[in-house]
Steps between C-alpha positions, in 0.01 A plus 500: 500500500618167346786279513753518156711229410806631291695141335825613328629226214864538429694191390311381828138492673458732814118491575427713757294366777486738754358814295431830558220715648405769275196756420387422143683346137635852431722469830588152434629659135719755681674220733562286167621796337761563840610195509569420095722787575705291736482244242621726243789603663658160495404342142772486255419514115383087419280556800159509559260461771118456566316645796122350525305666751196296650161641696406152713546258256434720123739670329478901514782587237851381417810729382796305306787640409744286206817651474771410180817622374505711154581338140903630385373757278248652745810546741676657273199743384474619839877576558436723154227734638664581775 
């Protein structure tokens, strides 16, 4: 068991001091993965966000996710194939 640190970086810093207990990497993976979902839910398109999850004091992976808004013409490509 080890202590995971999951920072989020949205606009703002949240570093997360407090952590969480878990078994191995693989289970840290599955709580980033639940709670990007969360994240998810409330970015708009422009947004983006950047989860860093630490072991101790080293980095064990980081997911991003950059969000934009389509060009005209791919707007109205889409509205055509449907």
């Amino acid at each position: 068991m080890a202590r995971y640190y999951f920072d989020i970086e949205s606009g703002t810093s949240h570093r997360d001091e407090v952590g969480e207990t878990l078994k191995d990497d693989r289970a840290a993976w599955r709580e980033a993965m639940r709670r990007a979902c969360e994240i998810e839910d409330v970015l708009a398109p422009g947004g983006s966000w950047r989860m860093t999850v630490r072991k101790e004091k080293y980095t064990v992976f980081r997911v991003s996710v950059d969000t934009d808004w389509p060009m005209e013409g791919e707007k109205e490509d889409r509205k055509s194939t449907r």
